[in-house]
N, C-alpha and C positions, 0 to 999 in steps of 0.2 A: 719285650725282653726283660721283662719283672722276675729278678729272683728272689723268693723269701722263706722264712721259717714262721710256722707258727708254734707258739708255745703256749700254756697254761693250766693251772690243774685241775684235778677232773671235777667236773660238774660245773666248770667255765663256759663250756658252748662251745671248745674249742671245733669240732667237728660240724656243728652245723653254721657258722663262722666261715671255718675253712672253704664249706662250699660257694658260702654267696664270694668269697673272696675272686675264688677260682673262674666262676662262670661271669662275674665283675671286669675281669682281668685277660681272660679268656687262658688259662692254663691249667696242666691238671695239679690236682692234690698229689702230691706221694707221699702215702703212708706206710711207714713199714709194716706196721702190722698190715694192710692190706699185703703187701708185697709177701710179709711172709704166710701169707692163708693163701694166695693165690700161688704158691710156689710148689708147696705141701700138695694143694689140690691137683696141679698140673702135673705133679711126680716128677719135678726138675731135680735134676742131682743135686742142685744149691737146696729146694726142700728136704729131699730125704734128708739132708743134712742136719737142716733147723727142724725135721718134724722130731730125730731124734735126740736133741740138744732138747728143744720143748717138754718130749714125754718123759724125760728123767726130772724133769721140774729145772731146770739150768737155763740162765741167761744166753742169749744167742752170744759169741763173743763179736767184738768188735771184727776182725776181720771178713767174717761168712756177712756182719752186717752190711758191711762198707762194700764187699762184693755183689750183693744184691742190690744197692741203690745206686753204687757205678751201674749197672747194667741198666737200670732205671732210667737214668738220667739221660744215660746214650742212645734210648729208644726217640725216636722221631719229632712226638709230641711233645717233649720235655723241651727242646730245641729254643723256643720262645719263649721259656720258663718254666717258672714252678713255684708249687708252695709247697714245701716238706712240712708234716707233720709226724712228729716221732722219732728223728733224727735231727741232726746230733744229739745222743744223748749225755756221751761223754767229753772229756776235751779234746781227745785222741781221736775221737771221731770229728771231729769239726777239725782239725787239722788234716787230716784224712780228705773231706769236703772242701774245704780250701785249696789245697793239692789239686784236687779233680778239678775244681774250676779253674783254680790259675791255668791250667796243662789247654783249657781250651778257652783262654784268653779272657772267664769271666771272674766273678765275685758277688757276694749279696749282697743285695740291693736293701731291706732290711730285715729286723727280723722283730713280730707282730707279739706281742707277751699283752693275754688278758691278766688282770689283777681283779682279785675278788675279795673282801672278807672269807677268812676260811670257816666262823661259824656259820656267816647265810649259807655257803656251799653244802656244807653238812645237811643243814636244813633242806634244801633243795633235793640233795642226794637221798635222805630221808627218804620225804614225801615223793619224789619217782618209784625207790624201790616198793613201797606201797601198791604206789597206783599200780607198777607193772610184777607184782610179786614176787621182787627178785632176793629171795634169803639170803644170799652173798654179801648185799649192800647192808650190814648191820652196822654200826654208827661205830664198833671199833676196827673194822673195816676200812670202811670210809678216811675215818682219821688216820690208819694206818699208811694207803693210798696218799692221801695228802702229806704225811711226813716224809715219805720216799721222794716224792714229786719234789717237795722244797730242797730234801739234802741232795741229791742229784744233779736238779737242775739249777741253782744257785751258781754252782763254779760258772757256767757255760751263761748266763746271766752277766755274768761280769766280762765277761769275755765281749760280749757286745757292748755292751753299755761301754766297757773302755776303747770300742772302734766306732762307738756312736750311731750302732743301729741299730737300739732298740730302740721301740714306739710302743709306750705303755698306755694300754688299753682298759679301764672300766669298765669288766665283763660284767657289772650287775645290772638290768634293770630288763624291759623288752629287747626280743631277740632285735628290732628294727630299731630301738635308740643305740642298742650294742654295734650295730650295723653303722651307724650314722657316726660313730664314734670312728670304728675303724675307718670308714673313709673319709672323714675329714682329715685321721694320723697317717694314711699314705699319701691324700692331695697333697699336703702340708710336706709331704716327701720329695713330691716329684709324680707320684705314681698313678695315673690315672687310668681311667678305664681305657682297653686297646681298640684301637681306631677300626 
């Protein structure tokens, strides 16, 4: 019954992280971007919603999000846990999140923040868009990405840290010493693989 967050910025590993976290623990990821592509795809009233909030270029707002990841959470699978990826992103959302779980008697368990130098990440982000020829990842781009991610997630940072779940992680080195890192910061929790 491991509930957590994971956070980090981009070109952290946070996604391929997440998974060893998930199949480690035995719960799924939910990510709102998944949620909102699969919502859009499936022609749910909550996507037509976000396909149109999306196509005018507009942030989904806090409510249509917090609507879609209540529903998340209430499906089956979530039951035993979770690892949210991409939510909270605000404070109003993590109050939101708190809400929801106090209502069914739970709370998180922690919440996982890789830390990187933000020039290797560049560098790394770099040399992906390369390899995978993606013109979007241009280095002011990238930096751009990264200054959104610090001034954002910063308030909701402090928010744990002052309830004492965060477990700050050294996302630099091999995906498997990255790994070893994480689970030594939840053993050291409490939280170990599910039985």
């Amino acid at each position: 019954m491991t509930r957590l967050l994971i956070v980090g910025p981009p070109g952290a590993g946070k996604g391929t992280q997440a998974a060893r976290v998930c199949e480690y623990l035995d719960v799924p990821t939910i990510s709102t971007g998944d949620i909102f592509r699969r919502n859009i795809a499936e022609g749910t009233e909550l996507g037509k919603q976000v396909k149109a909030i999306v196509d005018n270029g507009d942030y989904v707002p806090d409510e249509l999000t917090n609507a879609l990841v209540k529903d998340r959470l209430e499906q089956a699978d979530a039951d035993g846990g979770f690892l949210l990826d991409g939510y909270p992103r605000t404070p109003d959302q993590v109050a939101y999140l708190d809400g929801l779980l106090a209502s069914h008697g739970h709370s998180l368990d922690a919440v996982l923040q890789l830390v990187a130098d933000p020039e290797e990440l560049v560098r790394r982000l770099r040399q992906r868009a390369g390899e995978q020829g993606r013109a979007d990842d241009s280095e002011e781009a990238i930096r751009h990405r990264q200054a959104v991610y610090q001034r954002e997630t910063q308030p909701l940072l402090e928010i744990f840290r002052d309830r004492e779940l965060l477990l700050r992680v050294d996302g630099l080195g091999t995906v498997d010493e990255v790994w070893e890192r994480i689970r030594a910061a939840l053993s050291a929790r409490g939280i170990a693989r599910a039985a």
